[in-house]
Backbone atoms as SQL, in Angstrom:
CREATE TABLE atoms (id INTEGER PRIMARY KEY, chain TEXT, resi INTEGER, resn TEXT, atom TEXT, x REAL, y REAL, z REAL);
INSERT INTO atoms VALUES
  (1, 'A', 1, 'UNK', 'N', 138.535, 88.257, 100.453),
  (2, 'A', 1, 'UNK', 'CA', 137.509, 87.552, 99.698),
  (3, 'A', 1, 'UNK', 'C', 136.748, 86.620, 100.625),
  (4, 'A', 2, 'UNK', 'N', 135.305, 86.609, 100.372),
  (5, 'A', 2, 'UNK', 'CA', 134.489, 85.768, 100.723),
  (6, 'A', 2, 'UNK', 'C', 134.137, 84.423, 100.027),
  (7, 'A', 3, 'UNK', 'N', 133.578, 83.747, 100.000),
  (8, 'A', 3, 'UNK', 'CA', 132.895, 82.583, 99.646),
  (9, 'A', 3, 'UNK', 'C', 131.579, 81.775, 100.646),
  (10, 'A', 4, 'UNK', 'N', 130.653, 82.080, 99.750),
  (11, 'A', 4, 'UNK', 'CA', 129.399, 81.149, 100.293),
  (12, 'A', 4, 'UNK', 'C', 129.028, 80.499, 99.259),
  (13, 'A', 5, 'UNK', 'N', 127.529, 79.725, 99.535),
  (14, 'A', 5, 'UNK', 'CA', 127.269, 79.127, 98.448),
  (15, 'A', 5, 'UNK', 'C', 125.482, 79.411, 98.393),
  (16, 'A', 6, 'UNK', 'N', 124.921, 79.413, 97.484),
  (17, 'A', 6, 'UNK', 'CA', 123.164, 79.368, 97.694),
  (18, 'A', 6, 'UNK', 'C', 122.666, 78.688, 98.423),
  (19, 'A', 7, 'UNK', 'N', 123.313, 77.110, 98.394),
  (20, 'A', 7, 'UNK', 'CA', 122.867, 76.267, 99.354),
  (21, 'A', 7, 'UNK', 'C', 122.462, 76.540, 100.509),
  (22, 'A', 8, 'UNK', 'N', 123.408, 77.426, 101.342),
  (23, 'A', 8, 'UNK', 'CA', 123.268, 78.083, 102.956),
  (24, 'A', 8, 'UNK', 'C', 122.249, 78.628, 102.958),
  (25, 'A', 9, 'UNK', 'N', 121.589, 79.890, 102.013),
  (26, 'A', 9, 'UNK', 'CA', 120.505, 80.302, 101.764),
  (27, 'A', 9, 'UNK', 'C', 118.964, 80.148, 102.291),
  (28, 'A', 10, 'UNK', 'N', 118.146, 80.404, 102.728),
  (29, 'A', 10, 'UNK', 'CA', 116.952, 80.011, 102.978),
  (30, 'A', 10, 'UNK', 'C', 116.283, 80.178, 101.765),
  (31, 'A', 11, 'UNK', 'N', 115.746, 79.582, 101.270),
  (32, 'A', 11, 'UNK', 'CA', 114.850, 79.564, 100.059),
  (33, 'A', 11, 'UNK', 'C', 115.464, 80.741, 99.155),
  (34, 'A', 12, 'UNK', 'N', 117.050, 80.353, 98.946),
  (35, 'A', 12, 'UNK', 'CA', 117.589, 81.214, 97.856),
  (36, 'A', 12, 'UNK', 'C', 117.677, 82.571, 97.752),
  (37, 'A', 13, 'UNK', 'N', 117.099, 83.103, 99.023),
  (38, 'A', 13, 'UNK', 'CA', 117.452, 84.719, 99.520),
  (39, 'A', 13, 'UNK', 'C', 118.654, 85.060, 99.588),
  (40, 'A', 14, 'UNK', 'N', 119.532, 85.829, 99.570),
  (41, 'A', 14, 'UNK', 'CA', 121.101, 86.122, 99.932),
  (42, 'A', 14, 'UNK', 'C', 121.503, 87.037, 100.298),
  (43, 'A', 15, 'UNK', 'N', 120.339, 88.440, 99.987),
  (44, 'A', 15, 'UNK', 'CA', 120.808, 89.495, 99.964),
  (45, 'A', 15, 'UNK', 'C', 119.451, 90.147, 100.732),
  (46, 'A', 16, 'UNK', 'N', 119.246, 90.231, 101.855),
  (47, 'A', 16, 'UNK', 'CA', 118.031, 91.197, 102.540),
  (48, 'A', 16, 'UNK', 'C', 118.521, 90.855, 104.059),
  (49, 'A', 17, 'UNK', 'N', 116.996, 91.860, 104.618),
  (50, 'A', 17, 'UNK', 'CA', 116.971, 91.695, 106.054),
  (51, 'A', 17, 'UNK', 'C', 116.625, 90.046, 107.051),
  (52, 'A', 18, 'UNK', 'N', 117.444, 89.280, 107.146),
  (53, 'A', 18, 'UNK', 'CA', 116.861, 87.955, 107.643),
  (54, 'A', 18, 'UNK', 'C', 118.422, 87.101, 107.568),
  (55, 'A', 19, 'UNK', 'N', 118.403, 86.090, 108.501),
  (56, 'A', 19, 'UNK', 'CA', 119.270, 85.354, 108.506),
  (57, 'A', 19, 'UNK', 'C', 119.112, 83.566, 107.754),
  (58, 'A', 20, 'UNK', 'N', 120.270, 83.116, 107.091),
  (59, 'A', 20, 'UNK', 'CA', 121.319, 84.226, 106.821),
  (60, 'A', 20, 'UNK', 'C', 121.336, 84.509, 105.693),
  (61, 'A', 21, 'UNK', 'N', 122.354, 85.759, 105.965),
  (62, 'A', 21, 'UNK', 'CA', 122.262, 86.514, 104.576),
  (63, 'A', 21, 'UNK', 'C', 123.637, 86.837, 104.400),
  (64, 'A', 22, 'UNK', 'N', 124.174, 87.712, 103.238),
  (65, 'A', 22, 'UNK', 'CA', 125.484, 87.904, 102.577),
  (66, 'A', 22, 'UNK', 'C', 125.827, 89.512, 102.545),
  (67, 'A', 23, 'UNK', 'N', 124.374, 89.870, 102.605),
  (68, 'A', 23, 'UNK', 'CA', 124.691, 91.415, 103.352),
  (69, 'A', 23, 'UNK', 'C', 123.215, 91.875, 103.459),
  (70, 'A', 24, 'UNK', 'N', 123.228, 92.214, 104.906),
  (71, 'A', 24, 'UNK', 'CA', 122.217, 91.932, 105.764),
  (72, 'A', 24, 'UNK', 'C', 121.713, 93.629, 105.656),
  (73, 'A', 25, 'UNK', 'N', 120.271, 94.080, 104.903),
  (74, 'A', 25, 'UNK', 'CA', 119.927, 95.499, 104.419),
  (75, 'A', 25, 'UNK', 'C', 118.554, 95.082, 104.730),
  (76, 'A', 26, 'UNK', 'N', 117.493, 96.387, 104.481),
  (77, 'A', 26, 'UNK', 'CA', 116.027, 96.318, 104.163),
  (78, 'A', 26, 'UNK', 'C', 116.162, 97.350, 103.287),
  (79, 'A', 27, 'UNK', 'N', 117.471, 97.917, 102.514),
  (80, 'A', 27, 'UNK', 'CA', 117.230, 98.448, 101.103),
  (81, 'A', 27, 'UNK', 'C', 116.681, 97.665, 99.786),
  (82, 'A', 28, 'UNK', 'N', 116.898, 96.223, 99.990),
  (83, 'A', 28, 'UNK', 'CA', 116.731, 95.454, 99.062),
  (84, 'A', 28, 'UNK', 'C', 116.923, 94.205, 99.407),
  (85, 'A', 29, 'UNK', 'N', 116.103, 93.161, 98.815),
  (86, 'A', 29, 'UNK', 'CA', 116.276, 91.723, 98.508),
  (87, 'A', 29, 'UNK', 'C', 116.639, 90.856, 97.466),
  (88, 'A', 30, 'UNK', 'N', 117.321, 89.902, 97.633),
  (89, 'A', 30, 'UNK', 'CA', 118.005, 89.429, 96.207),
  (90, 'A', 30, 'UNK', 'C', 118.194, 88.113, 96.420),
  (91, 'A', 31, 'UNK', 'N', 117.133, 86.857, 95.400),
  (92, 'A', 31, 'UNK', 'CA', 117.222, 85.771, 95.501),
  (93, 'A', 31, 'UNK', 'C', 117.434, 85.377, 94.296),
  (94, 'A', 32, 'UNK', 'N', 117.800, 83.796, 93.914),
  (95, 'A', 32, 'UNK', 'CA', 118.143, 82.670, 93.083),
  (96, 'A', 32, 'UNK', 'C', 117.163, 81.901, 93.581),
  (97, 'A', 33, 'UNK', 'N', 115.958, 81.533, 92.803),
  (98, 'A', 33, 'UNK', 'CA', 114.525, 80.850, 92.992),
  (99, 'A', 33, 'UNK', 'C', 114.886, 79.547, 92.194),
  (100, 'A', 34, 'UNK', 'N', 114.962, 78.191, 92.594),
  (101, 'A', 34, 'UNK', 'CA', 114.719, 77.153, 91.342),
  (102, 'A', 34, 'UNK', 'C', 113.735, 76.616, 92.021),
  (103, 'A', 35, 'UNK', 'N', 113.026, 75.888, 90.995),
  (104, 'A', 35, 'UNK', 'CA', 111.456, 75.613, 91.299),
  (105, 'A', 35, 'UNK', 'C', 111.321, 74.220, 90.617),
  (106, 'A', 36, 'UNK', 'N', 110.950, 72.811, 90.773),
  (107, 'A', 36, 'UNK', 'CA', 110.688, 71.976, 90.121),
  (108, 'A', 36, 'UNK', 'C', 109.105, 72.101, 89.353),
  (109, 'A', 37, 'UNK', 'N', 108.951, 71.427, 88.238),
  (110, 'A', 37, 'UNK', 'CA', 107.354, 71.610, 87.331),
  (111, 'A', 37, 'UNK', 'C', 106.486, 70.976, 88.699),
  (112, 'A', 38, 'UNK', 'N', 105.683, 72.209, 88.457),
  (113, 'A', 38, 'UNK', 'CA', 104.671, 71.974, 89.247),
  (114, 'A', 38, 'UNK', 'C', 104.699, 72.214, 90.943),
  (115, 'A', 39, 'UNK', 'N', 105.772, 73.091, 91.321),
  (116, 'A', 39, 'UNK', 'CA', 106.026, 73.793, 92.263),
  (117, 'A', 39, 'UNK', 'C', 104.656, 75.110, 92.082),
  (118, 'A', 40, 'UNK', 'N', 104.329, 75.310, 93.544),
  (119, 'A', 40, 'UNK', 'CA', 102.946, 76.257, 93.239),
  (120, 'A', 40, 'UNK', 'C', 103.129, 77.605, 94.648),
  (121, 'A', 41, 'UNK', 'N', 102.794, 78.608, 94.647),
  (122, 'A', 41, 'UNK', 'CA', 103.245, 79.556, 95.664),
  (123, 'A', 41, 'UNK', 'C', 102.034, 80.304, 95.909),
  (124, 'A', 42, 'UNK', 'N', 101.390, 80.460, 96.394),
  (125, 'A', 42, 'UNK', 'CA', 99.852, 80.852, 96.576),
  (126, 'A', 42, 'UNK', 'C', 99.689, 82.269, 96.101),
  (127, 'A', 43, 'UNK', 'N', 98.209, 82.551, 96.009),
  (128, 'A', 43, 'UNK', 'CA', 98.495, 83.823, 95.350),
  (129, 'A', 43, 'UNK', 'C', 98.551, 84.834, 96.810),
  (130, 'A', 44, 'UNK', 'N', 99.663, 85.837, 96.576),
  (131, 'A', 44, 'UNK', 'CA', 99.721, 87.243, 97.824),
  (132, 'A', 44, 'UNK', 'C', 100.239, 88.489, 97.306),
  (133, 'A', 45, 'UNK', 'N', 100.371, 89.377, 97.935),
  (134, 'A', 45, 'UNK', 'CA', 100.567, 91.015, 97.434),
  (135, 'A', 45, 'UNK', 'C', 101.672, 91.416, 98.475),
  (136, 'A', 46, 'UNK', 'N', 102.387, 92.445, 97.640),
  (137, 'A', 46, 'UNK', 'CA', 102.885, 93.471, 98.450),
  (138, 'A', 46, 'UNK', 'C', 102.250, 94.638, 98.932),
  (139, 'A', 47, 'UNK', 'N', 102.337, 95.752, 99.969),
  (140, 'A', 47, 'UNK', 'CA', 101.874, 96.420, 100.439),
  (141, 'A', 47, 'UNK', 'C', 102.848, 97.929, 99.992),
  (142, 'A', 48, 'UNK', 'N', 104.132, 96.985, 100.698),
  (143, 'A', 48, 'UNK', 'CA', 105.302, 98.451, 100.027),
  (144, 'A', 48, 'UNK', 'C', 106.234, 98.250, 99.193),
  (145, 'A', 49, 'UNK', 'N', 106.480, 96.764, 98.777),
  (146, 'A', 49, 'UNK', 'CA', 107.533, 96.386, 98.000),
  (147, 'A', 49, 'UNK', 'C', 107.107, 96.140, 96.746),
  (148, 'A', 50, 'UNK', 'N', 107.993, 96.289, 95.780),
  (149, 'A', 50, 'UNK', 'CA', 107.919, 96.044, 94.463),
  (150, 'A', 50, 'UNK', 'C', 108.975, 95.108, 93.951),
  (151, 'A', 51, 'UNK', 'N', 108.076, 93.924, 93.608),
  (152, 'A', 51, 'UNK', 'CA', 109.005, 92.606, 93.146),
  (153, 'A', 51, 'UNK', 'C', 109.336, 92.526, 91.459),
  (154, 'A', 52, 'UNK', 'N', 110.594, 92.261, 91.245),
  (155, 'A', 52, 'UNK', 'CA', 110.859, 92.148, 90.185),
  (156, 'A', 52, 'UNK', 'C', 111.661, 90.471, 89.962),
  (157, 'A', 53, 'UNK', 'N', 110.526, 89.599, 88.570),
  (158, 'A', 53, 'UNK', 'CA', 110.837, 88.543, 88.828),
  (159, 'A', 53, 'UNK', 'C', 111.277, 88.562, 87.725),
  (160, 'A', 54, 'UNK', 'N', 112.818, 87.559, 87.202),
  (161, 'A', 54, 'UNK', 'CA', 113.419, 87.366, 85.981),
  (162, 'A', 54, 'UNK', 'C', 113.564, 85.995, 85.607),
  (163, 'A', 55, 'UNK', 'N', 113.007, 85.442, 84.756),
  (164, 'A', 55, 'UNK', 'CA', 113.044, 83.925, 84.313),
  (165, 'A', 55, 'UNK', 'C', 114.313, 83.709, 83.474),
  (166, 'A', 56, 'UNK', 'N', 114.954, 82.993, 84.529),
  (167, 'A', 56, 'UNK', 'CA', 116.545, 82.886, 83.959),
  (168, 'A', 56, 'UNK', 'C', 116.398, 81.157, 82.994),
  (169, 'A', 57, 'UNK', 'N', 115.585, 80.450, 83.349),
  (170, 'A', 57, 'UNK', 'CA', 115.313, 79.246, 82.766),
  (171, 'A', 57, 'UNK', 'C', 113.734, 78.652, 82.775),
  (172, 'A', 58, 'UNK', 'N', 112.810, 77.617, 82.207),
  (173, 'A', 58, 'UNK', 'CA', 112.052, 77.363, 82.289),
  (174, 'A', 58, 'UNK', 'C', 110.624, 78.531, 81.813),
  (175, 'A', 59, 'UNK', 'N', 109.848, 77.536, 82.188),
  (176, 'A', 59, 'UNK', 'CA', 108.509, 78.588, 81.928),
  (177, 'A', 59, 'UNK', 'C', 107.686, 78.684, 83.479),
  (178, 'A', 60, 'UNK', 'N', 107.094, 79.816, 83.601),
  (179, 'A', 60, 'UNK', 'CA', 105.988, 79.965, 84.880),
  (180, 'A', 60, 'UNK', 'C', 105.459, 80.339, 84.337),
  (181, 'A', 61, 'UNK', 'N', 104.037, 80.138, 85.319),
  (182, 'A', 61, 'UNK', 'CA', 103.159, 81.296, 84.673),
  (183, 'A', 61, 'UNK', 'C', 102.580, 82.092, 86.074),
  (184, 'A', 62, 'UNK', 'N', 101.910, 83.390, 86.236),
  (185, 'A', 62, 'UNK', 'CA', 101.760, 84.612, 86.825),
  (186, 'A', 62, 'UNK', 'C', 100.830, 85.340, 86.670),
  (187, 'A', 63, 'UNK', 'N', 100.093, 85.626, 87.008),
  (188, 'A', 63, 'UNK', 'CA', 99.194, 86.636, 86.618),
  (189, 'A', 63, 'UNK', 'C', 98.087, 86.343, 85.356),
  (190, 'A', 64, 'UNK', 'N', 98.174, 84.453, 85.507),
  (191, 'A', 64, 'UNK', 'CA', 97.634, 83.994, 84.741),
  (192, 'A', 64, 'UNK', 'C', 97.900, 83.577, 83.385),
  (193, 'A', 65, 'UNK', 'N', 98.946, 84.224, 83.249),
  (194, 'A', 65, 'UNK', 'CA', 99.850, 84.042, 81.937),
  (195, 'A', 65, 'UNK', 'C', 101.445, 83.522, 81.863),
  (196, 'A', 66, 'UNK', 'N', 101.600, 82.753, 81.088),
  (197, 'A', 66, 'UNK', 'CA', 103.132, 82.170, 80.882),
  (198, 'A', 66, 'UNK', 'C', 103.967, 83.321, 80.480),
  (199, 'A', 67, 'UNK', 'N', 105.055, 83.027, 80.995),
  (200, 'A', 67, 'UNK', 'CA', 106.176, 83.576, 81.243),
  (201, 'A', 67, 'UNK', 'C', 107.754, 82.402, 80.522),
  (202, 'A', 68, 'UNK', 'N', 108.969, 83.008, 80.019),
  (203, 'A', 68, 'UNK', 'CA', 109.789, 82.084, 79.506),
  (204, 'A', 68, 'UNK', 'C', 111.021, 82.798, 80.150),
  (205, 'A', 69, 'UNK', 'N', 112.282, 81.931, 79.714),
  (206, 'A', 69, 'UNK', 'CA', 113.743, 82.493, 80.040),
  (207, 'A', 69, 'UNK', 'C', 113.947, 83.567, 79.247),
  (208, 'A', 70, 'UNK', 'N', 114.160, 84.875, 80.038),
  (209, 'A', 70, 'UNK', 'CA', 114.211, 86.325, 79.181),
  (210, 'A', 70, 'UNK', 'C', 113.130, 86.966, 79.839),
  (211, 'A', 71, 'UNK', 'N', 111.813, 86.800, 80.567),
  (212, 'A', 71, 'UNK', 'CA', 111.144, 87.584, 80.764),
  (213, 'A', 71, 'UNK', 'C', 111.113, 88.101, 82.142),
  (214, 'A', 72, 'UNK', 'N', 111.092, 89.177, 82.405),
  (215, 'A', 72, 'UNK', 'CA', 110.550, 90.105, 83.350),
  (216, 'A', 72, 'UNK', 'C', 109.328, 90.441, 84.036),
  (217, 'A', 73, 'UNK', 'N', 109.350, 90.080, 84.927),
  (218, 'A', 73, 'UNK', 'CA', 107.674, 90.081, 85.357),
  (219, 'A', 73, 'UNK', 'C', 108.047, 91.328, 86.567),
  (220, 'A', 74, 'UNK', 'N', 106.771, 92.525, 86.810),
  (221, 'A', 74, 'UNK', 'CA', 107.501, 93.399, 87.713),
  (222, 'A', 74, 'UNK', 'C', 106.110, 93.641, 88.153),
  (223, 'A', 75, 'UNK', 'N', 106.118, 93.183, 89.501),
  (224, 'A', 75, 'UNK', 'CA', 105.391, 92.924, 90.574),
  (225, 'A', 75, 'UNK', 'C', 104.854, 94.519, 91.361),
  (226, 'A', 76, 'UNK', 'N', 103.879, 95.005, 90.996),
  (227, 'A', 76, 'UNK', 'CA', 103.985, 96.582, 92.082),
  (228, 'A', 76, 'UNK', 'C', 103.034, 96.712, 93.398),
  (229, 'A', 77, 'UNK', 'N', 103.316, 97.269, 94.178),
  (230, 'A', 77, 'UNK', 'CA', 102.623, 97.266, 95.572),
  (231, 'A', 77, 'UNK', 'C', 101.417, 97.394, 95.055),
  (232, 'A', 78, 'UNK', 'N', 100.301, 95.927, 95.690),
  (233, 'A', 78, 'UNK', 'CA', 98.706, 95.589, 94.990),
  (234, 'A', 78, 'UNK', 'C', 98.481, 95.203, 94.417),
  (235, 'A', 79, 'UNK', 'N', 99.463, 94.269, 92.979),
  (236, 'A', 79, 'UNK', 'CA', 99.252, 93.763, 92.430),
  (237, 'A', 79, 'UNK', 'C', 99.452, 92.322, 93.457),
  (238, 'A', 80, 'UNK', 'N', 98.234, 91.405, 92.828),
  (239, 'A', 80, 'UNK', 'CA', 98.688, 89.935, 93.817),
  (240, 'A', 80, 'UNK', 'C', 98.502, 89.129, 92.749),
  (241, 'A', 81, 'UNK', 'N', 99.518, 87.813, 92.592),
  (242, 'A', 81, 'UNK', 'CA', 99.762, 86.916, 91.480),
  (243, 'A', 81, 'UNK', 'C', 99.660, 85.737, 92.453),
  (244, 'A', 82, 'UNK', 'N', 99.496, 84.308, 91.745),
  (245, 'A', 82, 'UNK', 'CA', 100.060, 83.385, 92.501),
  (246, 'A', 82, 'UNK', 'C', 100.874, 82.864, 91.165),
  (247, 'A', 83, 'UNK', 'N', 101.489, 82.120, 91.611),
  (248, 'A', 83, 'UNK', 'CA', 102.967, 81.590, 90.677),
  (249, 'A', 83, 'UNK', 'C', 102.817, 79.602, 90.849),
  (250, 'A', 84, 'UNK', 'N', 103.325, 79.317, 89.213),
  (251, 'A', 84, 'UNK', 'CA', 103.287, 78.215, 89.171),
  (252, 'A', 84, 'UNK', 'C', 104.460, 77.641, 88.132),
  (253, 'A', 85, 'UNK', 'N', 104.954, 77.034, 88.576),
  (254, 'A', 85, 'UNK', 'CA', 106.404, 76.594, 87.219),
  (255, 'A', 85, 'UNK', 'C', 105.538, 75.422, 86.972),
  (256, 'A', 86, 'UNK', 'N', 105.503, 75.616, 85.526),
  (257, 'A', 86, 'UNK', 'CA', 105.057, 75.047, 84.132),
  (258, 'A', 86, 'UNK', 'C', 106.029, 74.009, 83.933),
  (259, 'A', 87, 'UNK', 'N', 107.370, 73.737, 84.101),
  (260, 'A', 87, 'UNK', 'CA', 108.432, 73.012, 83.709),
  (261, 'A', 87, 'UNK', 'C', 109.295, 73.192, 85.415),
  (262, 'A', 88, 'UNK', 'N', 110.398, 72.557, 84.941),
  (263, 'A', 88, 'UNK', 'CA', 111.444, 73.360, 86.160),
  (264, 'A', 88, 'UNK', 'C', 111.856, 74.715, 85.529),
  (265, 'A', 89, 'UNK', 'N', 112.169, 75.185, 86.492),
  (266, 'A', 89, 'UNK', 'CA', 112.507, 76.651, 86.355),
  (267, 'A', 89, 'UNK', 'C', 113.362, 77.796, 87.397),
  (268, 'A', 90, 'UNK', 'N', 114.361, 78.097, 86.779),
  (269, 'A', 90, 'UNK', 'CA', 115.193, 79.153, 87.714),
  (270, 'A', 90, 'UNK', 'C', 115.229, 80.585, 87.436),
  (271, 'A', 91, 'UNK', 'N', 114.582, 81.527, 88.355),
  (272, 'A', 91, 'UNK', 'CA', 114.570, 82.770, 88.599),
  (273, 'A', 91, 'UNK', 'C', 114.956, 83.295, 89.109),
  (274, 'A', 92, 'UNK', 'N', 115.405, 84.791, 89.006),
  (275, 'A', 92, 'UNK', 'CA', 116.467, 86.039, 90.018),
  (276, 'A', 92, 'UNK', 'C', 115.174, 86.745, 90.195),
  (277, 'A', 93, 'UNK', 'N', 115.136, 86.976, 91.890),
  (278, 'A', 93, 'UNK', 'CA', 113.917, 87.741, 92.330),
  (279, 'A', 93, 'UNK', 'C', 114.345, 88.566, 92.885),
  (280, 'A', 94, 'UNK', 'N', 114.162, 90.349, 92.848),
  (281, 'A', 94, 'UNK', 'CA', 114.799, 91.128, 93.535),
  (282, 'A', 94, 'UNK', 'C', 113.265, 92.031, 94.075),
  (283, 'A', 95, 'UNK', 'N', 113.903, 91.960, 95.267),
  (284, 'A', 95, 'UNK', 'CA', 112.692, 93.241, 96.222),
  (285, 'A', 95, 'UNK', 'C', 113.232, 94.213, 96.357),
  (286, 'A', 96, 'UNK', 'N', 112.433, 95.296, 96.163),
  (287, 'A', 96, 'UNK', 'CA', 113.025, 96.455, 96.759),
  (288, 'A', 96, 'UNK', 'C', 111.425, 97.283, 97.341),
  (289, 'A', 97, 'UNK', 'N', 111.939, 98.252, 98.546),
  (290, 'A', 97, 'UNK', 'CA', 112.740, 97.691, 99.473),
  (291, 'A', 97, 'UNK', 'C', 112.675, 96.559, 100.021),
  (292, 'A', 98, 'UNK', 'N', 113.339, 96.085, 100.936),
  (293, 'A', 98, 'UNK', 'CA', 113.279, 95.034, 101.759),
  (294, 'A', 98, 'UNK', 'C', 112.492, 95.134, 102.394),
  (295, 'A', 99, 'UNK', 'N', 111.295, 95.121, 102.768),
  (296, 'A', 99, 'UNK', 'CA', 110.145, 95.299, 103.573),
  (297, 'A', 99, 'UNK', 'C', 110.140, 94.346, 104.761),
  (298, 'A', 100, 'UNK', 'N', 110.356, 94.016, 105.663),
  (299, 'A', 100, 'UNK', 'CA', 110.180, 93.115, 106.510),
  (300, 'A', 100, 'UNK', 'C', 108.384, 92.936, 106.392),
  (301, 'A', 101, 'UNK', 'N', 107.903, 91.771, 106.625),
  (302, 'A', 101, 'UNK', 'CA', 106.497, 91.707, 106.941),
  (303, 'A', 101, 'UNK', 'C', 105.441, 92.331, 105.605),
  (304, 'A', 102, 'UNK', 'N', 106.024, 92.579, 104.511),
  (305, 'A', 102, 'UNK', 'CA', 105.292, 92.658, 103.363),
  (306, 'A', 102, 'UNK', 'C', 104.847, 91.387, 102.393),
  (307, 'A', 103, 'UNK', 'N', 104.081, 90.466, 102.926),
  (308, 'A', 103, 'UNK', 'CA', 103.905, 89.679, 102.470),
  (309, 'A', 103, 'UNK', 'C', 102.192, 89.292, 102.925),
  (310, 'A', 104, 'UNK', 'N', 101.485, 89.394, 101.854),
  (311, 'A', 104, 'UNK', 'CA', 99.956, 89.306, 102.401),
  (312, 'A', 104, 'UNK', 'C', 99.233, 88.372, 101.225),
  (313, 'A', 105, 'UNK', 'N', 98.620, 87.084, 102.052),
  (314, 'A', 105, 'UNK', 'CA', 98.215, 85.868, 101.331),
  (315, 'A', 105, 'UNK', 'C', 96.757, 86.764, 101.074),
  (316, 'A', 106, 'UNK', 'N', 96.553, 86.138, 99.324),
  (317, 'A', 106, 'UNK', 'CA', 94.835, 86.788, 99.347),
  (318, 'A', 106, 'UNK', 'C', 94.114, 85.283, 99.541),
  (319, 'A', 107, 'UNK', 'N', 93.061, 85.745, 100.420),
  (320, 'A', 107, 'UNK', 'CA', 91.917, 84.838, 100.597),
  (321, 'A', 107, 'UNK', 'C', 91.228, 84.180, 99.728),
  (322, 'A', 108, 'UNK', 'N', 90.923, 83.069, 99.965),
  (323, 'A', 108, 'UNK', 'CA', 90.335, 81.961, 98.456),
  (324, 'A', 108, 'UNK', 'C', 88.794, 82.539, 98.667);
């Protein structure tokens, strides 16, 4: 048996290609996001990955629209959102694949 904690985490990643991690793949990414109200993430796109975001607490909103605990937001290569927690808020974000370098800010 292992034991870590999120804390170690870089911005709540645990599970992809990057250090450190808990099992180190570019099949997939797997984070624990908490966000205080009014935390803001600019808007960007994937190219090859497809993000799937789950609001485990709080409200965001995405794509211009609010989001609550229970919802699913599923991110597909080209779609670009920027993200904003409405309240505090904790989310499970999973990538697949792990894309190294799939991350593209859109221009204001």
């Amino acid at each position: 048996m292992k034991v870590s904690n999120l804390s170690e985490m870089k911005g709540g990643w645990f599970v992809g290609n990057f250090e450190p991690t808990l099992i180190k793949t570019n099949d997939v990414e797997v984070a624990v996001k908490r966000y205080k109200k009014g935390d803001h993430e600019s808007a960007h796109y994937h190219k090859i990955a497809t993000e799937l975001t789950c609001i485990v607490e709080g409200e965001v909103q995405m794509f211009g629209q609010t989001f609550k605990a229970g919802d699913i937001v599923i991110v597909e290569p080209g779609d670009a959102t920027d993200f904003t927690a409405l309240t505090d808020a904790t989310n499970v974000v999973v990538k697949y694949p792990g894309a190294n370098n799939d991350k593209y800010l859109v221009e204001e």
